[in-house]
Biopython code that builds the backbone (N, CA, C, O; Angstrom):
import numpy as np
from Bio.PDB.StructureBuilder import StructureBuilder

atoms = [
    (1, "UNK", "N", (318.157, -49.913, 130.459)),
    (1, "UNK", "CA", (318.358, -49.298, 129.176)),
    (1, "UNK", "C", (316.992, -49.138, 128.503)),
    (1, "UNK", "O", (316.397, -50.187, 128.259)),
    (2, "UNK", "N", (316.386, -47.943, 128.155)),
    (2, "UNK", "CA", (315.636, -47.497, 127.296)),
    (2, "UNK", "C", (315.674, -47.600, 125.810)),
    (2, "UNK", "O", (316.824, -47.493, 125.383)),
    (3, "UNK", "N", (314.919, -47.746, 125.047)),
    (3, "UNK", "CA", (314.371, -47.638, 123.911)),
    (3, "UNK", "C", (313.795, -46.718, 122.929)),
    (3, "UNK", "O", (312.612, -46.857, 122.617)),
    (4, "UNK", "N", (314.698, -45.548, 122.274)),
    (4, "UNK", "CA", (313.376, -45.147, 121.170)),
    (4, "UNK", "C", (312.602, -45.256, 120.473)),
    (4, "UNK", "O", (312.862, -46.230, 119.766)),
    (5, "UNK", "N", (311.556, -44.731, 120.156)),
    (5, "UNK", "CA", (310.301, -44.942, 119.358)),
    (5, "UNK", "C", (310.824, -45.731, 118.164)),
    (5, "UNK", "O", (310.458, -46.800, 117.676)),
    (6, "UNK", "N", (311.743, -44.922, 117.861)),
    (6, "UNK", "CA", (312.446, -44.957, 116.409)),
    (6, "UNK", "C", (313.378, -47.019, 116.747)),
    (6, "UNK", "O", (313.348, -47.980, 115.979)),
    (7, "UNK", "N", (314.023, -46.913, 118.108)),
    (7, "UNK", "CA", (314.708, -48.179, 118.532)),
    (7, "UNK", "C", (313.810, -49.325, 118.194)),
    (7, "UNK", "O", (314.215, -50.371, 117.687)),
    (8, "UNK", "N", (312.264, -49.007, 118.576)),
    (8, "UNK", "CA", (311.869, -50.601, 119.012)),
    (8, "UNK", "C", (310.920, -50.992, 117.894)),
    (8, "UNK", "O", (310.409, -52.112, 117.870)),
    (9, "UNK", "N", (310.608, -49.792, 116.686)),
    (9, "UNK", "CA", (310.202, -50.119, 115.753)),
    (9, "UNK", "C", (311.539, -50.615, 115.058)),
    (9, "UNK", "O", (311.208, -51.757, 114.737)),
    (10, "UNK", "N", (312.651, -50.478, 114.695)),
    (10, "UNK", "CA", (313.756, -51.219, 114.347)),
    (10, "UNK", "C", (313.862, -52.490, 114.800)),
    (10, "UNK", "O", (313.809, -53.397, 113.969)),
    (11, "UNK", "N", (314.002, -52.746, 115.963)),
    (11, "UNK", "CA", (314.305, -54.429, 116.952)),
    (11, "UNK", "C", (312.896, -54.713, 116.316)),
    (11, "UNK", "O", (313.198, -55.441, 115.371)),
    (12, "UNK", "N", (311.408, -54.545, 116.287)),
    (12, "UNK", "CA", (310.171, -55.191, 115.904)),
    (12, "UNK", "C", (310.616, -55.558, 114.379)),
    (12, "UNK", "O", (310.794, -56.746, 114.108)),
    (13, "UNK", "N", (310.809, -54.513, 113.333)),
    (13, "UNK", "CA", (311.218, -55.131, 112.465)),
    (13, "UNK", "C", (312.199, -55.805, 111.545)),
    (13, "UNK", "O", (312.292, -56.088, 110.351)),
    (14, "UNK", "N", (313.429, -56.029, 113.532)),
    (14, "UNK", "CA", (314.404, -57.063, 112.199)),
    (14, "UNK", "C", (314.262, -58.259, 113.316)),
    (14, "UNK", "O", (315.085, -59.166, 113.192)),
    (15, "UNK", "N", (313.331, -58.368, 114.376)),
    (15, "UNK", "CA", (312.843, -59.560, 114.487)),
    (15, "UNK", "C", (311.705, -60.034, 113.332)),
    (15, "UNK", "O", (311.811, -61.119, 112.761)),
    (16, "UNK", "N", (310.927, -59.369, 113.138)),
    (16, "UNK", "CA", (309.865, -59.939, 112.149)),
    (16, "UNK", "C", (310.971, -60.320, 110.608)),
    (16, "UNK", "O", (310.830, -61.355, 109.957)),
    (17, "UNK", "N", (311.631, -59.638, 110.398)),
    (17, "UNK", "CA", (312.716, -60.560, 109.226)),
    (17, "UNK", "C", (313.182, -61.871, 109.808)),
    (17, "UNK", "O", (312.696, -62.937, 109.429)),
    (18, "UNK", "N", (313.827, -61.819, 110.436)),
    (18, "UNK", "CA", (314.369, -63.062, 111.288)),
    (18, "UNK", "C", (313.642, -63.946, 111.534)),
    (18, "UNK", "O", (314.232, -65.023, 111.447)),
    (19, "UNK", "N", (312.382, -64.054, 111.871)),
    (19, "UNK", "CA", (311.430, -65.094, 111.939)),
    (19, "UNK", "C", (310.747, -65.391, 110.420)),
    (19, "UNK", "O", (310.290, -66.465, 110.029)),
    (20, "UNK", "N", (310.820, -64.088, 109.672)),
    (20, "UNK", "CA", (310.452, -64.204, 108.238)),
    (20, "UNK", "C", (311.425, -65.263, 107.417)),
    (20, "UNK", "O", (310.980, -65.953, 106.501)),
    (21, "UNK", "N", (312.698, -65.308, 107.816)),
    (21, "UNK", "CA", (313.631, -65.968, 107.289)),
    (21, "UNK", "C", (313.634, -67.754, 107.770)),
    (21, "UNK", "O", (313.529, -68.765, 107.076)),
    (22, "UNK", "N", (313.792, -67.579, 109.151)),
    (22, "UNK", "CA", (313.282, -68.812, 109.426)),
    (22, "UNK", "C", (312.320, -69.853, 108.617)),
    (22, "UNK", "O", (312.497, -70.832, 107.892)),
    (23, "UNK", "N", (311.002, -68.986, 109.222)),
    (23, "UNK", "CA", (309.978, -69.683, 107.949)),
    (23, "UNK", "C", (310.334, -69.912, 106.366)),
    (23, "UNK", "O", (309.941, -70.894, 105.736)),
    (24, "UNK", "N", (310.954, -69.097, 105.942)),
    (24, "UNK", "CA", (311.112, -69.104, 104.772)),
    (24, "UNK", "C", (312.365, -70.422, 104.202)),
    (24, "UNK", "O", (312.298, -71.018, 103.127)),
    (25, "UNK", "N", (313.187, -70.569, 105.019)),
    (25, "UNK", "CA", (314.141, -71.822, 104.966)),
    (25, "UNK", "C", (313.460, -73.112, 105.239)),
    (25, "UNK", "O", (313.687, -74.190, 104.689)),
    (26, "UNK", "N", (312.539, -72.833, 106.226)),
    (26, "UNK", "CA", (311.841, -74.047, 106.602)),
    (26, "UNK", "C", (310.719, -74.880, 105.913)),
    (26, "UNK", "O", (310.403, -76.058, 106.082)),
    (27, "UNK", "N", (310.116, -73.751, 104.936)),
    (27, "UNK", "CA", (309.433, -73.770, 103.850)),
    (27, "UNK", "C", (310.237, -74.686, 102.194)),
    (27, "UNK", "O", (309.795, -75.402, 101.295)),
    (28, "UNK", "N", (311.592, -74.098, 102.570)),
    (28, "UNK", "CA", (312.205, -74.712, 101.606)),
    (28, "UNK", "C", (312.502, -75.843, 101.584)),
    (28, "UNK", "O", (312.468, -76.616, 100.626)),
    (29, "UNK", "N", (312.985, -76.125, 103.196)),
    (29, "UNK", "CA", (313.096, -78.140, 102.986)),
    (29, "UNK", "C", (311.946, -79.061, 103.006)),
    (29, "UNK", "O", (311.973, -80.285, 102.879)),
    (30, "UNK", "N", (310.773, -78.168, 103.214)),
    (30, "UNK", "CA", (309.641, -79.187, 103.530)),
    (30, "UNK", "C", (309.367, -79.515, 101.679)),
    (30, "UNK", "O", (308.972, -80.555, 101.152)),
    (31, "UNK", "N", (309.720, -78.297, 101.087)),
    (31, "UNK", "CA", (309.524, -78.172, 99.449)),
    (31, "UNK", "C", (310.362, -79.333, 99.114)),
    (31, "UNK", "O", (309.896, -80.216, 98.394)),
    (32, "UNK", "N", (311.606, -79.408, 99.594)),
    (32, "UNK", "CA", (312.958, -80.521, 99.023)),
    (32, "UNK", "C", (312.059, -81.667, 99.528)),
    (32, "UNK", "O", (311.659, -82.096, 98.446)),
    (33, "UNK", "N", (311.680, -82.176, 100.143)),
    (33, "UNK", "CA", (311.450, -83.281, 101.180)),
    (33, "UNK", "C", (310.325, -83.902, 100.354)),
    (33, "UNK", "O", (310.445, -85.089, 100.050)),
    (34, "UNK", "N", (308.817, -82.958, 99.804)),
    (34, "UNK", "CA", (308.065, -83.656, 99.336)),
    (34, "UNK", "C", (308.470, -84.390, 98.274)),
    (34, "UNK", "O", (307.625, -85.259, 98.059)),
    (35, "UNK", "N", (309.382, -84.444, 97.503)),
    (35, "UNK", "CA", (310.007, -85.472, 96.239)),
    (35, "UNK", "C", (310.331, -87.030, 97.228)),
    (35, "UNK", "O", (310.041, -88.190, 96.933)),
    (36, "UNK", "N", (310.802, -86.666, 98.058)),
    (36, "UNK", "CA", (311.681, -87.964, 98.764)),
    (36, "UNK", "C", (310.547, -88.948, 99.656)),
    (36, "UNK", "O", (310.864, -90.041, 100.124)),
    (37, "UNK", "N", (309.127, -88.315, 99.795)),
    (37, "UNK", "CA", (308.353, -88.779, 100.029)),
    (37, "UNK", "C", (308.408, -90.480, 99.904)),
    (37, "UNK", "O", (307.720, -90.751, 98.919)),
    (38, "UNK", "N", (308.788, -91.364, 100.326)),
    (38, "UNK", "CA", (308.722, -92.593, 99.869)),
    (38, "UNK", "C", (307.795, -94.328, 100.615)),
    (38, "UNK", "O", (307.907, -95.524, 100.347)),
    (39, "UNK", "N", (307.040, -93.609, 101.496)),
    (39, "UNK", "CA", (306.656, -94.502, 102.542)),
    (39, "UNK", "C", (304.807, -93.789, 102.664)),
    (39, "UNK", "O", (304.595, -92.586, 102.513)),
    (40, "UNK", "N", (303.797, -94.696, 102.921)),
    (40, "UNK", "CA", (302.369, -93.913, 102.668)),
    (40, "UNK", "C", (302.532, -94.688, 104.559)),
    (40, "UNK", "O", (303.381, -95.441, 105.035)),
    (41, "UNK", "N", (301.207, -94.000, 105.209)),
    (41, "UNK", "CA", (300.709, -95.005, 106.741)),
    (41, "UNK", "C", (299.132, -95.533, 106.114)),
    (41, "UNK", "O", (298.284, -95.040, 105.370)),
    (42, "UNK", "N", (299.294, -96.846, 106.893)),
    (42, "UNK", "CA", (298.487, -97.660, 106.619)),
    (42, "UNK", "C", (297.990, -97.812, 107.797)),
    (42, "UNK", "O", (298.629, -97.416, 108.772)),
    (43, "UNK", "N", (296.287, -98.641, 107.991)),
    (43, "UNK", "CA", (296.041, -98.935, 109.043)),
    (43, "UNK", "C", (295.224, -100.441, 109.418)),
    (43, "UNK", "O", (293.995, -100.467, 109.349)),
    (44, "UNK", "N", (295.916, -101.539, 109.771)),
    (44, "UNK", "CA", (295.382, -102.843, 109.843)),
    (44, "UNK", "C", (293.675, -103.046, 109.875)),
    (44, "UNK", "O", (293.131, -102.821, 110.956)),
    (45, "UNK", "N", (293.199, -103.278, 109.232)),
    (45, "UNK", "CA", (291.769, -103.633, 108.930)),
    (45, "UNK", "C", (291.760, -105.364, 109.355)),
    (45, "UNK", "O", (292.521, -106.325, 109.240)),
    (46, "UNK", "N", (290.530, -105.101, 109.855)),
    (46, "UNK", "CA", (290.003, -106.750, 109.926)),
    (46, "UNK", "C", (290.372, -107.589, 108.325)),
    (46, "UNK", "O", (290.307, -107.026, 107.231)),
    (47, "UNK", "N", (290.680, -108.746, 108.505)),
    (47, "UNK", "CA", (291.122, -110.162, 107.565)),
    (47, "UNK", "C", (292.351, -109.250, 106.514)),
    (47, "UNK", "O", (292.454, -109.701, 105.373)),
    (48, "UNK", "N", (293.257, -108.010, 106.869)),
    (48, "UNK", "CA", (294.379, -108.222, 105.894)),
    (48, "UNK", "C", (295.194, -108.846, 106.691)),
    (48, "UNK", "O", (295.164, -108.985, 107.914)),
    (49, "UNK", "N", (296.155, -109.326, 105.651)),
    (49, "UNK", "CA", (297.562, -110.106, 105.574)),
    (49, "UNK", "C", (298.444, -109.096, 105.176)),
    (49, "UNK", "O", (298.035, -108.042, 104.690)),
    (50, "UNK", "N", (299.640, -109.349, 105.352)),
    (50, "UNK", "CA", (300.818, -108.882, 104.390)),
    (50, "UNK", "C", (300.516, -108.931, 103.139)),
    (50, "UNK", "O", (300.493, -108.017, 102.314)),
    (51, "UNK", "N", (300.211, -110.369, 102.987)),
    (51, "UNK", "CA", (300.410, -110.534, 101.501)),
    (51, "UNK", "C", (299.278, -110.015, 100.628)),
    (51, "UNK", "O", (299.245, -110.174, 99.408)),
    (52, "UNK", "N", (298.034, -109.165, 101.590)),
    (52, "UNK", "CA", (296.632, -108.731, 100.925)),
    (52, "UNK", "C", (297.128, -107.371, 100.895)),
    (52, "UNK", "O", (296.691, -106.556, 100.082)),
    (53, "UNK", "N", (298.056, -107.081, 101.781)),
    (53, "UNK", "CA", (298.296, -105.554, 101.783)),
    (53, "UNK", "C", (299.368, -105.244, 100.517)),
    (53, "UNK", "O", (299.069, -104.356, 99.717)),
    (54, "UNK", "N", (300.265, -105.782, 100.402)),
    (54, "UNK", "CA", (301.737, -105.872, 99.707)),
    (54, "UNK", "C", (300.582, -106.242, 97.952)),
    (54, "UNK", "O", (300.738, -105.565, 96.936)),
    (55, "UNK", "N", (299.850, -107.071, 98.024)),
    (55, "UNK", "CA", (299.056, -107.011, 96.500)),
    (55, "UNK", "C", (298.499, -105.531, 96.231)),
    (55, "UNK", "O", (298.665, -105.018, 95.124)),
    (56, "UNK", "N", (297.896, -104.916, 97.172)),
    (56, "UNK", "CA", (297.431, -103.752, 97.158)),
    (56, "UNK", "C", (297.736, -102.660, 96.943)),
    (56, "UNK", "O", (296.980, -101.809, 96.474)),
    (57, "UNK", "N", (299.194, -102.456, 97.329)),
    (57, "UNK", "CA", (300.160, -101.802, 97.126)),
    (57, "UNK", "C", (301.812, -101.825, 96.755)),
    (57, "UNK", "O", (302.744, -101.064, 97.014)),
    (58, "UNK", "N", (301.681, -103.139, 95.988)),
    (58, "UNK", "CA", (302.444, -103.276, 95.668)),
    (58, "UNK", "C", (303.227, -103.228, 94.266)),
    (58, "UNK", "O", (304.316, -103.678, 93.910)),
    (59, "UNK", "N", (302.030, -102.357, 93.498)),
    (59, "UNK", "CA", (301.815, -102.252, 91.781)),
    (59, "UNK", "C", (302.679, -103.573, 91.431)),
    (59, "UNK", "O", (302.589, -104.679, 91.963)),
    (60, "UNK", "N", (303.799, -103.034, 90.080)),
    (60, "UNK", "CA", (304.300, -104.475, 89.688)),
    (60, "UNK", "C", (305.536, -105.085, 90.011)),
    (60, "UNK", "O", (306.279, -105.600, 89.176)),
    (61, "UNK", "N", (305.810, -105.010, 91.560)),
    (61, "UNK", "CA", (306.830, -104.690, 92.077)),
    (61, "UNK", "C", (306.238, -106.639, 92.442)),
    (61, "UNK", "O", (305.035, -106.853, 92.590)),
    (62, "UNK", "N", (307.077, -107.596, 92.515)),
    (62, "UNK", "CA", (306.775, -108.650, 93.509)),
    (62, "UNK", "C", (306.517, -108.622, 94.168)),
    (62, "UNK", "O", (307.049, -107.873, 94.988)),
    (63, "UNK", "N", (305.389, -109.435, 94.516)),
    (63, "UNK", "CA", (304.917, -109.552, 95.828)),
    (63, "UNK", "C", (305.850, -109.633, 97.218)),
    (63, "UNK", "O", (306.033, -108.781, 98.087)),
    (64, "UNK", "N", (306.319, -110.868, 97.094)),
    (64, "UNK", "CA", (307.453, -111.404, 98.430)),
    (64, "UNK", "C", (308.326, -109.906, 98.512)),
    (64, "UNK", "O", (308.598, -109.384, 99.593)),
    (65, "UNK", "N", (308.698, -109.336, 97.229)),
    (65, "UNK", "CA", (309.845, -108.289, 97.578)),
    (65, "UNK", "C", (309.326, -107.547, 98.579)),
    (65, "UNK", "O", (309.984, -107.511, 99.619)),
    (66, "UNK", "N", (307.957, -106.733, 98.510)),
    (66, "UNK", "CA", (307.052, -105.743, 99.358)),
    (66, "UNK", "C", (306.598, -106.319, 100.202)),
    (66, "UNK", "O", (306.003, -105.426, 100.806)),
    (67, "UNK", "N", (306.385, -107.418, 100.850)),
    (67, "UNK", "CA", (306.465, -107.993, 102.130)),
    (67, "UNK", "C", (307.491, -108.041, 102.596)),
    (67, "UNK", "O", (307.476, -107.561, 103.729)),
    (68, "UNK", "N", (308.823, -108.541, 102.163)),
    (68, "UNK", "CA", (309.851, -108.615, 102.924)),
    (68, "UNK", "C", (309.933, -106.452, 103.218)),
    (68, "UNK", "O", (309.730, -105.823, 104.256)),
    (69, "UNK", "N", (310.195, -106.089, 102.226)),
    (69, "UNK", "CA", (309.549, -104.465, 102.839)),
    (69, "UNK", "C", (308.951, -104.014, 103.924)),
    (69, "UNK", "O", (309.359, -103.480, 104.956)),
    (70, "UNK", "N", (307.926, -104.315, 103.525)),
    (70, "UNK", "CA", (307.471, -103.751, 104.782)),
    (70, "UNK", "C", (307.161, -104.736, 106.225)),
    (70, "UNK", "O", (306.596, -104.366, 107.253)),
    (71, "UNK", "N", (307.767, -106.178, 105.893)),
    (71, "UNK", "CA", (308.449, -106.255, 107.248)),
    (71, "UNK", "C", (309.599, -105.696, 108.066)),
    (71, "UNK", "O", (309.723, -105.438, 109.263)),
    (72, "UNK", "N", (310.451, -105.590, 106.945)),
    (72, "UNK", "CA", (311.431, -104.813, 107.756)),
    (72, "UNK", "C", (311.659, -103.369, 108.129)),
    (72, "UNK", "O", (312.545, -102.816, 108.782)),
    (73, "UNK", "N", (310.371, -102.850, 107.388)),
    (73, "UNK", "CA", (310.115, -101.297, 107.923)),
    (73, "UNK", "C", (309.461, -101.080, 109.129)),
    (73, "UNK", "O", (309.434, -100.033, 109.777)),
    (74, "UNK", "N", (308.903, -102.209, 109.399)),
    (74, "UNK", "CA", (307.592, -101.965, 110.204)),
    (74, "UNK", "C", (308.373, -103.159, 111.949)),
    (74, "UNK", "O", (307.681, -103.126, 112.967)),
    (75, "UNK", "N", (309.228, -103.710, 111.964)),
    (75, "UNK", "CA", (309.983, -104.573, 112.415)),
    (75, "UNK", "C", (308.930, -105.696, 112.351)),
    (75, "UNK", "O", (309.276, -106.434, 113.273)),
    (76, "UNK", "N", (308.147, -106.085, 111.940)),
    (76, "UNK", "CA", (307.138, -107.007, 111.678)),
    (76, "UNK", "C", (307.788, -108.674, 111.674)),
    (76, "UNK", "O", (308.733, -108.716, 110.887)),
    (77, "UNK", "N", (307.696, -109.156, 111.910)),
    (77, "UNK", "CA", (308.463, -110.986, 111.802)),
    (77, "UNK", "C", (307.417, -111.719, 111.670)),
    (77, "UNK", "O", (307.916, -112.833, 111.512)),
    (78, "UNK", "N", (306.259, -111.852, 111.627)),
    (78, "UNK", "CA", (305.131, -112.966, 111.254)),
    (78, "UNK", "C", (304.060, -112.139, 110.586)),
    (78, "UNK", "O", (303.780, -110.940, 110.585)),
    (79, "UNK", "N", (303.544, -113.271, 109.993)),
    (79, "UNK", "CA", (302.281, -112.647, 108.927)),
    (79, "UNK", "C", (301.241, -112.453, 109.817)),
    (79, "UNK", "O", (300.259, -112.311, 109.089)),
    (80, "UNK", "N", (300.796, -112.343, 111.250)),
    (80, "UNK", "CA", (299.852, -112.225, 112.023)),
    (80, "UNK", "C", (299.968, -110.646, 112.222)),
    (80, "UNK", "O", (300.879, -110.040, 112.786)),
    (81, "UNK", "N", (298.555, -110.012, 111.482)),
    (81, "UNK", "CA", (298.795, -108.304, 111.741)),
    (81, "UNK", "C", (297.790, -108.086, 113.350)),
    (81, "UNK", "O", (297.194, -109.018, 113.890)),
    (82, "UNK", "N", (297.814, -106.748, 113.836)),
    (82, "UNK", "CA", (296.526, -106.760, 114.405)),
    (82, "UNK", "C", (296.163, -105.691, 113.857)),
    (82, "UNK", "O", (296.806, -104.869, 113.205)),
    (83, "UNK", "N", (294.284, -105.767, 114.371)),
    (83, "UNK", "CA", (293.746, -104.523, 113.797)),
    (83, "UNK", "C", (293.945, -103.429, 114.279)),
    (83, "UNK", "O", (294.075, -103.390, 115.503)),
    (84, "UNK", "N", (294.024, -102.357, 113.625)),
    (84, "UNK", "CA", (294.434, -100.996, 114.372)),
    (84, "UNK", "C", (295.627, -100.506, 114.224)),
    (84, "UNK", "O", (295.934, -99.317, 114.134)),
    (85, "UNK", "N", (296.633, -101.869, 114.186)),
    (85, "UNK", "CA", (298.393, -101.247, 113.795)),
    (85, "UNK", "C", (298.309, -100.155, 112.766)),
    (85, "UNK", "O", (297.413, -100.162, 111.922)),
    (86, "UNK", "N", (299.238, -99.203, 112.822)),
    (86, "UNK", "CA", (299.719, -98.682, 111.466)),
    (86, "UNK", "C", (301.121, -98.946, 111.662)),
    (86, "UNK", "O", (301.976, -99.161, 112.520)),
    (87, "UNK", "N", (300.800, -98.749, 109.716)),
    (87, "UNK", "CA", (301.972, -99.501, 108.836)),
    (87, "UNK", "C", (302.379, -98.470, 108.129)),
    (87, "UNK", "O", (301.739, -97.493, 107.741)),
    (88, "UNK", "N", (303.588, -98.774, 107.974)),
    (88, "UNK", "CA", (304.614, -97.754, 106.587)),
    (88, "UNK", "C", (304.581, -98.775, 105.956)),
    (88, "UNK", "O", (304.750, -99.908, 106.405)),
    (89, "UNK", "N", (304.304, -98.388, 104.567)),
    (89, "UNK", "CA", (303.920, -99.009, 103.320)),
    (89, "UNK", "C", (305.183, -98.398, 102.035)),
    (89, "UNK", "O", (305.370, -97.205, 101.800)),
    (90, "UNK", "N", (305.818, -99.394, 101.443)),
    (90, "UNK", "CA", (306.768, -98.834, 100.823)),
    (90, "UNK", "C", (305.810, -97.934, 99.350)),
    (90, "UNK", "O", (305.321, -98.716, 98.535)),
    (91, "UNK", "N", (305.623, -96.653, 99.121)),
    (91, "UNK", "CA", (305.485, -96.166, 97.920)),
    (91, "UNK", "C", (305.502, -96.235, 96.870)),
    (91, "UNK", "O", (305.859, -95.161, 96.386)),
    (92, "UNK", "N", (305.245, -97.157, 95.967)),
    (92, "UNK", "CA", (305.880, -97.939, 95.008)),
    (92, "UNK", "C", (305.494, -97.302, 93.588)),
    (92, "UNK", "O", (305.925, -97.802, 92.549)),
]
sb = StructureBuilder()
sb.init_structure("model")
sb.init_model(0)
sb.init_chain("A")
sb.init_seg("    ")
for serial, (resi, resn, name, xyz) in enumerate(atoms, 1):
    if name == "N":
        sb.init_residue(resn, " ", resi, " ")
    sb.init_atom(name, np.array(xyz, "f"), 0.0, 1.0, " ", f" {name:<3s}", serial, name[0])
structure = sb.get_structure()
């Protein structure tokens, strides 16, 4: 099956809508999504702790609360970090 001039400039431009649309939806949830933002990445430095990190970022939120946080974000179970890990850090 052949194509007219007139055919494949049509199919070119209701694919270019169609991919225009795509983007354009996809644009929209990334828009919804930045509000819900709720977690920063962190990256273990020589001598932190939990409890040096969780002060740091933990504005006036308790301490223990944002450790127990981001142990359980991070599946973390002891205060021994290593260097280099990254961390999800609750947003506070």
């Amino acid at each position: 099956m052949k194509l007219t001039k007139k055919g494949k400039k049509c199919l070119v431009f209701v694919s270019v809508l169609i991919l225009l649309g795509v983007f354009a939806l996809s644009q929209v949830d990334v828009l919804a999504n930045k509000e819900e933002v709720k977690y920063i990445s962190y990256i273990v430095r020589e001598q932190d702790s939990l409890w040096s990190i969780a002060e740091e970022f933990g504005g006036e939120e308790d301490i223990r609360k944002t450790v127990y946080e981001i142990q359980k974000l991070n599946g973390v179970k002891s205060d021994s970090l290593k260097v280099g890990t990254r961390l999800f850090i609750p947003n506070v």
